[in-house]
N, CA, C and O atoms as a GROMACS GRO file, in nm:
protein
  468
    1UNK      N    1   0.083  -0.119   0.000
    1UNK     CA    2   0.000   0.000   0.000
    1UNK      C    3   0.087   0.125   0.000
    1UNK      O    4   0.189   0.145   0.066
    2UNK      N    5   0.020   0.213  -0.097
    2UNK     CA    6   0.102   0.368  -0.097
    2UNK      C    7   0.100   0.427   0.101
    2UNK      O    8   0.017   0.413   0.191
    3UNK      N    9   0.209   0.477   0.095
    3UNK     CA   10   0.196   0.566   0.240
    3UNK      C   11   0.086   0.671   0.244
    3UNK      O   12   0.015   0.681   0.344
    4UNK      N   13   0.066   0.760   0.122
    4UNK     CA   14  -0.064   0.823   0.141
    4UNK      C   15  -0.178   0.770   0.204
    4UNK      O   16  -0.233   0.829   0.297
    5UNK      N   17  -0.230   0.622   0.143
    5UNK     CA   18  -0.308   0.511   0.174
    5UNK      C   19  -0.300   0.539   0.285
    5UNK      O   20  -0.387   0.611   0.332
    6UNK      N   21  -0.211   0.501   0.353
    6UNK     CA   22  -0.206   0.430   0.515
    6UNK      C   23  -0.217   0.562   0.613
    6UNK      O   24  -0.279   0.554   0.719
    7UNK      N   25  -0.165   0.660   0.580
    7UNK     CA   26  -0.227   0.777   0.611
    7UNK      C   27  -0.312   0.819   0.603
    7UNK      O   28  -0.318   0.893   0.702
    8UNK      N   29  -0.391   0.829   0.553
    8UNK     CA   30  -0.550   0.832   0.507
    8UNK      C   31  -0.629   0.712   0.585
    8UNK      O   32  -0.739   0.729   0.637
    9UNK      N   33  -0.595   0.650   0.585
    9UNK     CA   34  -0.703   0.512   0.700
    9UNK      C   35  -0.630   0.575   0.819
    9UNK      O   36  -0.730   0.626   0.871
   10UNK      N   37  -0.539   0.606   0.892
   10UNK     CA   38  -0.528   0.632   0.995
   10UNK      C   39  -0.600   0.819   1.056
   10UNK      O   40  -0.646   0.863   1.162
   11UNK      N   41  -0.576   0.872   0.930
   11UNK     CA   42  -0.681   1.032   0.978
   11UNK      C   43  -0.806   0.978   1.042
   11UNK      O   44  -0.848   0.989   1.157
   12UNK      N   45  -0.866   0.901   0.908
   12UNK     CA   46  -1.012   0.841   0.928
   12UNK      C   47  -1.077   0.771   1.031
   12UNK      O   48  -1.196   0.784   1.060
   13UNK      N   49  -0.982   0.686   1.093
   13UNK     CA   50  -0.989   0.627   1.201
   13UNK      C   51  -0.973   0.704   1.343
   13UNK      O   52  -1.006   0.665   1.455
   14UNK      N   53  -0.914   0.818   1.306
   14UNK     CA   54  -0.872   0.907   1.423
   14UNK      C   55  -1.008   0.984   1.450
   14UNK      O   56  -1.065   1.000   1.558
   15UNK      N   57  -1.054   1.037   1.291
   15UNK     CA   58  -1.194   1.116   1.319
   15UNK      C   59  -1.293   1.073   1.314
   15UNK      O   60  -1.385   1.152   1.294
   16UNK      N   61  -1.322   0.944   1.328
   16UNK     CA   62  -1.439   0.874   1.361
   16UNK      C   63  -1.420   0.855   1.489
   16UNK      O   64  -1.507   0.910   1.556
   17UNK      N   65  -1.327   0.791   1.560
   17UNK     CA   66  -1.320   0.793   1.717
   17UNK      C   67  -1.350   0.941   1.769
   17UNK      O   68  -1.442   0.928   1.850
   18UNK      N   69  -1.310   1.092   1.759
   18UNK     CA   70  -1.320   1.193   1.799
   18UNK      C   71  -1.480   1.227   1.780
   18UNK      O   72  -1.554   1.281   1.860
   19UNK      N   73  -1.504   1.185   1.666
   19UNK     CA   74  -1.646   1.152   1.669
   19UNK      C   75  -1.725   1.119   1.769
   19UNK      O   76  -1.802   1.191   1.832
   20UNK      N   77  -1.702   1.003   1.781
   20UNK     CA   78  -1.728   0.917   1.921
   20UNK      C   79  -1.749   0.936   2.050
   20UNK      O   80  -1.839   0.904   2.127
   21UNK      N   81  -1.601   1.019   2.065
   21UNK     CA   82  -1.572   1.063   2.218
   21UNK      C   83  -1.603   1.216   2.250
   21UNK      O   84  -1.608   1.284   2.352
   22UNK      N   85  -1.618   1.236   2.139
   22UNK     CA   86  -1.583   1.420   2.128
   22UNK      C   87  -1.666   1.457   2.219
   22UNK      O   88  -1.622   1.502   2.324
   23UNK      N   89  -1.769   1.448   2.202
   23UNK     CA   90  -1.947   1.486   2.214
   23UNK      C   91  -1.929   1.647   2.201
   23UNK      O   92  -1.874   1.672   2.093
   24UNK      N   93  -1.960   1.778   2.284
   24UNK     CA   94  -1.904   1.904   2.177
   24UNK      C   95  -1.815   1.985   2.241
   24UNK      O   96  -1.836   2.106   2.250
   25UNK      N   97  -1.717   1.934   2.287
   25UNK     CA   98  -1.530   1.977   2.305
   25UNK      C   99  -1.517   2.012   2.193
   25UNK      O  100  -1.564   1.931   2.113
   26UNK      N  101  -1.453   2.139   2.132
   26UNK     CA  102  -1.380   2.194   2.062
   26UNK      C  103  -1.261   2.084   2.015
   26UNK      O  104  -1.198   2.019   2.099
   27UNK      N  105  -1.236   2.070   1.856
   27UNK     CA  106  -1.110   2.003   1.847
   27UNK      C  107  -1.002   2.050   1.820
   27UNK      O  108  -1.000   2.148   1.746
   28UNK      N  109  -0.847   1.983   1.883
   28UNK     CA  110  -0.729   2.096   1.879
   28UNK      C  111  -0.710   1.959   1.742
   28UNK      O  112  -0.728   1.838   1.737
   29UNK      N  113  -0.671   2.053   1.662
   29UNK     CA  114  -0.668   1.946   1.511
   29UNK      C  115  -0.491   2.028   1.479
   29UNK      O  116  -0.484   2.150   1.485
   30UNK      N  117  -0.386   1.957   1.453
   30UNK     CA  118  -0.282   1.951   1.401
   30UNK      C  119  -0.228   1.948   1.278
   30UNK      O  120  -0.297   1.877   1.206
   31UNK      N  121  -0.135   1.994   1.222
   31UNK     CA  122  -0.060   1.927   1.087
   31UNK      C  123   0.117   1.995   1.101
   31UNK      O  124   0.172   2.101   1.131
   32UNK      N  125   0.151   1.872   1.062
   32UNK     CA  126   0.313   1.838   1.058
   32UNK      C  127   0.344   1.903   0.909
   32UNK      O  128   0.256   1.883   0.825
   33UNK      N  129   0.436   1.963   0.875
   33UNK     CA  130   0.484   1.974   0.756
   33UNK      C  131   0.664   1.960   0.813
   33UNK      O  132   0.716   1.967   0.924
   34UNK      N  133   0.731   1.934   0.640
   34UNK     CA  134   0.859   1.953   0.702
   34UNK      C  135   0.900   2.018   0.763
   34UNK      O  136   0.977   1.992   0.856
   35UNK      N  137   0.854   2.142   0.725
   35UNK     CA  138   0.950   2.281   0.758
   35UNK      C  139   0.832   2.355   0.894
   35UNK      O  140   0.872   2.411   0.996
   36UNK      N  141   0.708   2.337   0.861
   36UNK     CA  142   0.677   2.394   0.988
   36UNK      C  143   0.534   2.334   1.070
   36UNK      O  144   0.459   2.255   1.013
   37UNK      N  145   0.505   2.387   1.217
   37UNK     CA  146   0.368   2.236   1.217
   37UNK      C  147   0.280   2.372   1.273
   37UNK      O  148   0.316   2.482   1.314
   38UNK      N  149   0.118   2.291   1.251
   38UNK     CA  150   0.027   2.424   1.269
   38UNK      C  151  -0.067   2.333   1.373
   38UNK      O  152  -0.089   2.213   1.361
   39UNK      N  153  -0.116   2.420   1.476
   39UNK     CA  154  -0.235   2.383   1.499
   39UNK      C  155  -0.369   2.479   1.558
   39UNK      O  156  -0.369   2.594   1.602
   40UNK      N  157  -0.447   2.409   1.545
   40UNK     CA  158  -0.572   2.546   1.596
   40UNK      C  159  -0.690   2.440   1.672
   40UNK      O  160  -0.706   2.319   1.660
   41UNK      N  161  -0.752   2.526   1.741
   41UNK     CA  162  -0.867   2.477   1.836
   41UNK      C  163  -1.029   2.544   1.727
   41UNK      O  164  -1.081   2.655   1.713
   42UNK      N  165  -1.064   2.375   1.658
   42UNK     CA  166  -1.172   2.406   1.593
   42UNK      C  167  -1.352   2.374   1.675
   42UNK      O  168  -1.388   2.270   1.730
   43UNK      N  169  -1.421   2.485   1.659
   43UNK     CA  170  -1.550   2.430   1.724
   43UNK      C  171  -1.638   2.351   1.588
   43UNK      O  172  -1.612   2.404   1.480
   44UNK      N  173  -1.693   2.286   1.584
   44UNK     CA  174  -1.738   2.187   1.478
   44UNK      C  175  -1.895   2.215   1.466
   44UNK      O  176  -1.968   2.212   1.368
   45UNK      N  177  -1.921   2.242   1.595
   45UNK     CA  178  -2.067   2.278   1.583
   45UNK      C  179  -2.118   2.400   1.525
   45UNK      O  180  -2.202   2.402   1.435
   46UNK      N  181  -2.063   2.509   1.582
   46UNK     CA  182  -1.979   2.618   1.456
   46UNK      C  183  -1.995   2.657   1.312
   46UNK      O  184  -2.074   2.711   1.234
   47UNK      N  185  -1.855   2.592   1.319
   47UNK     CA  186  -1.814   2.555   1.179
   47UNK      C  187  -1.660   2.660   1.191
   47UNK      O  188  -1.586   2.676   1.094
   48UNK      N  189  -1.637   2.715   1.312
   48UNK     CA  190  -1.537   2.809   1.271
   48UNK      C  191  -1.418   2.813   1.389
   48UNK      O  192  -1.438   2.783   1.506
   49UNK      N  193  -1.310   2.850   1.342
   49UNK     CA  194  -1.190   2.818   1.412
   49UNK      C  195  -1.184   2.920   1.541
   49UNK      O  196  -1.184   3.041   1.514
   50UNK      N  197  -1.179   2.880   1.685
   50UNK     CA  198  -1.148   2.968   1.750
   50UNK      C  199  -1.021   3.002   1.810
   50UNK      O  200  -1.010   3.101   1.881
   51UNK      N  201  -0.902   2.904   1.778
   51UNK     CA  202  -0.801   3.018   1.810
   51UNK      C  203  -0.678   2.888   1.714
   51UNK      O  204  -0.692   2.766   1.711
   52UNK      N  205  -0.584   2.958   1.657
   52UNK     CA  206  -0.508   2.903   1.555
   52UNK      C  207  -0.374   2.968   1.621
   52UNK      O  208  -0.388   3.072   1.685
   53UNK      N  209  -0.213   2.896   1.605
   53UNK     CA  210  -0.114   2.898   1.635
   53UNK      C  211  -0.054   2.826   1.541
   53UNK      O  212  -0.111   2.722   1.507
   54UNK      N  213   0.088   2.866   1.470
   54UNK     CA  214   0.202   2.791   1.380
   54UNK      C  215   0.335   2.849   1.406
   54UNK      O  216   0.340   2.943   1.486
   55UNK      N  217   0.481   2.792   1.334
   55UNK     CA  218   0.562   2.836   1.330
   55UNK      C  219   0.575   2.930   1.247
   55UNK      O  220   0.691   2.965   1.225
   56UNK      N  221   0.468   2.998   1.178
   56UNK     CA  222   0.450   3.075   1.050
   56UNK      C  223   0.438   3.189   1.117
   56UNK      O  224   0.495   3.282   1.062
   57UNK      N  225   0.369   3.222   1.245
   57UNK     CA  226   0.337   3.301   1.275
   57UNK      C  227   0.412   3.434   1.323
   57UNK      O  228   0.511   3.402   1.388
   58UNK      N  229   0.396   3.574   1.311
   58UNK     CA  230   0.464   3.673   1.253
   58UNK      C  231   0.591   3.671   1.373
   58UNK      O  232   0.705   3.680   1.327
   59UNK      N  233   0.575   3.659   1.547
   59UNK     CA  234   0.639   3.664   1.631
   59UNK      C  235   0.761   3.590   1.634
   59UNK      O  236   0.868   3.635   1.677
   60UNK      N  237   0.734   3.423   1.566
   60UNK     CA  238   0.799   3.376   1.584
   60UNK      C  239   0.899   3.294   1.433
   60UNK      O  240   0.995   3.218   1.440
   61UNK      N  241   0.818   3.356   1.294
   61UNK     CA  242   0.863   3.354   1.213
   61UNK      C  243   1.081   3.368   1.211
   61UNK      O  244   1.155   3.460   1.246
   62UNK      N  245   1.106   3.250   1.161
   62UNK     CA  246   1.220   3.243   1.170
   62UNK      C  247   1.275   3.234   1.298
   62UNK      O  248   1.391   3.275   1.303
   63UNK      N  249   1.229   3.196   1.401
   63UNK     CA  250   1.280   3.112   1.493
   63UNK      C  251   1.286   2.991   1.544
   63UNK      O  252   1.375   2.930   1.603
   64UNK      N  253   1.130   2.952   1.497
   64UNK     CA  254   1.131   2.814   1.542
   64UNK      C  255   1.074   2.780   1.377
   64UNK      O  256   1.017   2.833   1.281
   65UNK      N  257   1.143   2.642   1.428
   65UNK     CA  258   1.075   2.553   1.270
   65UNK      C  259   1.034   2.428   1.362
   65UNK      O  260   0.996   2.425   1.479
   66UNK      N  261   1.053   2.337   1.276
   66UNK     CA  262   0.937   2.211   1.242
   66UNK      C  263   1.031   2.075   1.334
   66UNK      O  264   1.049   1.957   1.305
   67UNK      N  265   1.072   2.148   1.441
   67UNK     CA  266   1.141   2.041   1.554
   67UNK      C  267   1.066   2.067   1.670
   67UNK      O  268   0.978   2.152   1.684
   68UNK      N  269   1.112   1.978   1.759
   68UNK     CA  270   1.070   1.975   1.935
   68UNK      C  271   1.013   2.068   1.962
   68UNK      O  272   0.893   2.092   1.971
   69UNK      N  273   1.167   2.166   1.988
   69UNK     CA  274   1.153   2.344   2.048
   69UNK      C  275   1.036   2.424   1.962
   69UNK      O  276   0.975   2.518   2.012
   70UNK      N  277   1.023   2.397   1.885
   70UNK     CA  278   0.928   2.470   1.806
   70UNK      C  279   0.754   2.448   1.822
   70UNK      O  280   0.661   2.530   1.818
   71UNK      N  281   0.759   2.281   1.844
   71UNK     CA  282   0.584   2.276   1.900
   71UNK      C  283   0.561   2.296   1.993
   71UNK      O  284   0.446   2.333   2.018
   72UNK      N  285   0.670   2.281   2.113
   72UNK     CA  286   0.646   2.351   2.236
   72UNK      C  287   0.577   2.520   2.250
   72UNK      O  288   0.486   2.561   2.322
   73UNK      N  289   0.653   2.582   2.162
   73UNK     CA  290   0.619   2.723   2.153
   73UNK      C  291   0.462   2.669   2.095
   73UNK      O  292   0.362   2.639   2.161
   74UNK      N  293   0.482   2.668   1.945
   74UNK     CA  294   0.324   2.622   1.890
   74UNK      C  295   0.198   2.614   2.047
   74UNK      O  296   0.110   2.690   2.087
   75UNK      N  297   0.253   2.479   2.097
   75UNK     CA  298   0.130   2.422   2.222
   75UNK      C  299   0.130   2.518   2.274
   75UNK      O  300   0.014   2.558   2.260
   76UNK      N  301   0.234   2.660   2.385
   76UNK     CA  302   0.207   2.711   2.445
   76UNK      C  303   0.122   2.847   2.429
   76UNK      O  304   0.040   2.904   2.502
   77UNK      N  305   0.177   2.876   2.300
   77UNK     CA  306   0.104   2.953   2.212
   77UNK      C  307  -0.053   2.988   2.201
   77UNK      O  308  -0.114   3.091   2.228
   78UNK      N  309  -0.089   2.879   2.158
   78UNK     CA  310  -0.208   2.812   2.098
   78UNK      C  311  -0.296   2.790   2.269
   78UNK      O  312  -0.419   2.802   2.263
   79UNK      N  313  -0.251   2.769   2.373
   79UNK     CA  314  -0.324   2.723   2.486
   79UNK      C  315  -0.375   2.886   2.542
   79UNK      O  316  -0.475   2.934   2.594
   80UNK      N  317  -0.238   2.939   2.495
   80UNK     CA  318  -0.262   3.104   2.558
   80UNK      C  319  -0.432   3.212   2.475
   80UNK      O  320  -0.523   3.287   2.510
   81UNK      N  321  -0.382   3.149   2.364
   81UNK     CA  322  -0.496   3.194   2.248
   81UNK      C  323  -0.623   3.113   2.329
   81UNK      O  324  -0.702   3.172   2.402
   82UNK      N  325  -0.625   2.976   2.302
   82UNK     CA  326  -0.777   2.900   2.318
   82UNK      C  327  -0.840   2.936   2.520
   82UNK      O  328  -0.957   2.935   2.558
   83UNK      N  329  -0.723   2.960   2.602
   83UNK     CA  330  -0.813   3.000   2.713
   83UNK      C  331  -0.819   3.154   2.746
   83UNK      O  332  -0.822   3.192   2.863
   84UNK      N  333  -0.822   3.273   2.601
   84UNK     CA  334  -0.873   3.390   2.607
   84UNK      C  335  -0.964   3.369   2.582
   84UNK      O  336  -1.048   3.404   2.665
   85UNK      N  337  -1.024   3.286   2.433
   85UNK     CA  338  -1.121   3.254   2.377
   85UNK      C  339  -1.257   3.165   2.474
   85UNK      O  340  -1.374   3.144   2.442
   86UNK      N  341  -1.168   3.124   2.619
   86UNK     CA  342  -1.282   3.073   2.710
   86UNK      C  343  -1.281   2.930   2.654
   86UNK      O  344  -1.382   2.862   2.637
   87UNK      N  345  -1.194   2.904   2.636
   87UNK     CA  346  -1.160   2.731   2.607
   87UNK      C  347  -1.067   2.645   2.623
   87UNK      O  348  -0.962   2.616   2.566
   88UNK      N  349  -1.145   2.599   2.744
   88UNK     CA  350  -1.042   2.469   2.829
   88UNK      C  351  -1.035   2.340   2.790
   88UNK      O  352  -0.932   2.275   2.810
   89UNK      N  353  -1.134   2.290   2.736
   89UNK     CA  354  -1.123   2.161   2.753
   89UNK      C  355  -1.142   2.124   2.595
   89UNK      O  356  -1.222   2.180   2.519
   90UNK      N  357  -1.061   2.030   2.565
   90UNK     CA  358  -1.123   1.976   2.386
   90UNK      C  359  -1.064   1.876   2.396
   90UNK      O  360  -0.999   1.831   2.492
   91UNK      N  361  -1.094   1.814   2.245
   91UNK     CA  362  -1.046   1.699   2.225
   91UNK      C  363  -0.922   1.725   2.116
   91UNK      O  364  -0.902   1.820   2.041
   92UNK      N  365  -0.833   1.581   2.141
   92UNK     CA  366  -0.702   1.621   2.023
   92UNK      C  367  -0.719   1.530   1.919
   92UNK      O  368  -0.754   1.413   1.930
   93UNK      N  369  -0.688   1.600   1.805
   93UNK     CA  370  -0.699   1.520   1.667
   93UNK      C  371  -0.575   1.512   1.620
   93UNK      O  372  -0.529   1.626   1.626
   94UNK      N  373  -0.495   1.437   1.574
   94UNK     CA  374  -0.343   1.440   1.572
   94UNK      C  375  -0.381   1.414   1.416
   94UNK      O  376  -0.280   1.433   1.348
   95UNK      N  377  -0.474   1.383   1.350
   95UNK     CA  378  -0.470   1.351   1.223
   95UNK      C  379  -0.419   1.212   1.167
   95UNK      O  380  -0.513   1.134   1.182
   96UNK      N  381  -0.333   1.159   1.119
   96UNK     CA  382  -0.277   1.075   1.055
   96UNK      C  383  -0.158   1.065   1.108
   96UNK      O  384  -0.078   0.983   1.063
   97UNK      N  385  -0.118   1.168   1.239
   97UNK     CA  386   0.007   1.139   1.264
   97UNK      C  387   0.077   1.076   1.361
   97UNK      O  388   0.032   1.120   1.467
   98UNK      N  389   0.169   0.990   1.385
   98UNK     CA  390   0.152   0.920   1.491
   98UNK      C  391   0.194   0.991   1.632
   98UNK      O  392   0.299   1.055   1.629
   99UNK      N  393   0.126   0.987   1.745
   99UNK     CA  394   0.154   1.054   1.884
   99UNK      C  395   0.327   1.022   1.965
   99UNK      O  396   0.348   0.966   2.072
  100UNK      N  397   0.421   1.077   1.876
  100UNK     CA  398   0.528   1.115   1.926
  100UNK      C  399   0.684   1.205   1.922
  100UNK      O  400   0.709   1.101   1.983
  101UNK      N  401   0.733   1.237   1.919
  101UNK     CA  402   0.820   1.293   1.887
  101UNK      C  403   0.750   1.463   1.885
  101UNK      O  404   0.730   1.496   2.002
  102UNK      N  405   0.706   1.584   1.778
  102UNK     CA  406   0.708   1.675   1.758
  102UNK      C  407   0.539   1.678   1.766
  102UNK      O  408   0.518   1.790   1.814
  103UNK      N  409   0.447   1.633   1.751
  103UNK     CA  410   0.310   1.590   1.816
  103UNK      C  411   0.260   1.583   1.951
  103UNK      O  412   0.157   1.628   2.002
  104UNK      N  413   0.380   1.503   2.009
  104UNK     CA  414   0.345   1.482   2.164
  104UNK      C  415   0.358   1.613   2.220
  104UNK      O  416   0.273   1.675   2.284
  105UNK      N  417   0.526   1.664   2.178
  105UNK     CA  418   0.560   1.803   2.214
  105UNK      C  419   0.477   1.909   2.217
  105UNK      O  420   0.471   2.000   2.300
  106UNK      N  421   0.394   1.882   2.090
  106UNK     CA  422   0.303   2.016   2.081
  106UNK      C  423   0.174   1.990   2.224
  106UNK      O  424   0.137   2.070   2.311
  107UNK      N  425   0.138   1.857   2.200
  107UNK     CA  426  -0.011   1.807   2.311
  107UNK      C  427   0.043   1.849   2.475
  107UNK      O  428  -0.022   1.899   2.566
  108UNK      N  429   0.177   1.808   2.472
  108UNK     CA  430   0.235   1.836   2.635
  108UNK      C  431   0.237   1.971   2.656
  108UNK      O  432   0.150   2.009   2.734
  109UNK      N  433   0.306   2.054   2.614
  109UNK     CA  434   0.307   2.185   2.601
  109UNK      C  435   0.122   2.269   2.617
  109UNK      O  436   0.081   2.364   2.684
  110UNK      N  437   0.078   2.207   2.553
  110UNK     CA  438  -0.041   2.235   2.570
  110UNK      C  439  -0.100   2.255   2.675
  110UNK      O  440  -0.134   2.363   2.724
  111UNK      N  441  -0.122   2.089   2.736
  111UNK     CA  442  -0.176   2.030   2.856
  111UNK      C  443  -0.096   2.160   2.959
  111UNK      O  444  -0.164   2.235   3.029
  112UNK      N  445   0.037   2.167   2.952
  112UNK     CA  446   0.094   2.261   3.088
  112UNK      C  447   0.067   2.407   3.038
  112UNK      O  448   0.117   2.500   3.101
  113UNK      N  449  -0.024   2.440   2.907
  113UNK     CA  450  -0.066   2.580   2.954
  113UNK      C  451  -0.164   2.583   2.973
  113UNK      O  452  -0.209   2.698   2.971
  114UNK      N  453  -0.266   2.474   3.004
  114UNK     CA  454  -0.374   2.497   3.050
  114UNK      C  455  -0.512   2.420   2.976
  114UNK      O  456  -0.626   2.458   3.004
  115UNK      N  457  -0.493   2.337   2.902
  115UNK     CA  458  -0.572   2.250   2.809
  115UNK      C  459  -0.589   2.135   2.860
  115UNK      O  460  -0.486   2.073   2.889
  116UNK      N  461  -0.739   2.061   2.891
  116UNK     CA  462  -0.781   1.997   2.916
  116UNK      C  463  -0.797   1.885   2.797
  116UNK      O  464  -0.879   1.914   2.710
  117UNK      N  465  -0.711   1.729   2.782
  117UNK     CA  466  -0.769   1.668   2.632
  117UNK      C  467  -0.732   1.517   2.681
  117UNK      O  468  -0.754   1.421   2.608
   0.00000   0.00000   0.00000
């Protein structure tokens, strides 16, 4: 099987369980790229994003990229944004990616600024 493939059954499988468990927690939904990783706290019921964080972003543009140190900032970032917005608790969607290395970093970071998942 292509790796796209197997990536794709594993998103799917991720967002049918969040499905599942979600019930209506806001989801902190992720994406890895080489060079840089994004994530944002989406409400679904909604339809619209309430607070978004990346390495793209203007502060931290060209400091952090798409390692460790960098989703840490991302998670802490992003936790600072989602509990102005009055949002503690959600669920995590890691997507297709597997929960470790620069993923976990971002979810831990999170959890210690204040995110409930």
């Amino acid at each position: 099987m292509a790796k796209l493939t197997l990536f794709e059954r594993r998103r799917q499988r991720v967002r049918t369980s969040l499905r599942k468990r979600g019930g209506t927690r806001p989801r902190l939904s992720i994406h890895r790229s080489g060079r840089h990783i994004y994530a944002q706290v989406i409400d679904d019921a909604q339809g619209r994003t309430v607070a978004s964080a990346s390495t793209l972003d203007k502060d931290v543009r060209g400091q952090a990229g798409a390692n460790v140190a960098g989703a840490q900032d991302v998670g802490r970032r992003l936790a600072e944004k989602a509990k102005a917005a009055g949002v503690t608790q959600v669920v995590f969607d890691r997507g297709g990616f597997l929960f470790h290395g620069r993923v976990k970093a971002l979810a831990d970071a999170a959890r210690e600024g204040g995110l409930e998942f």
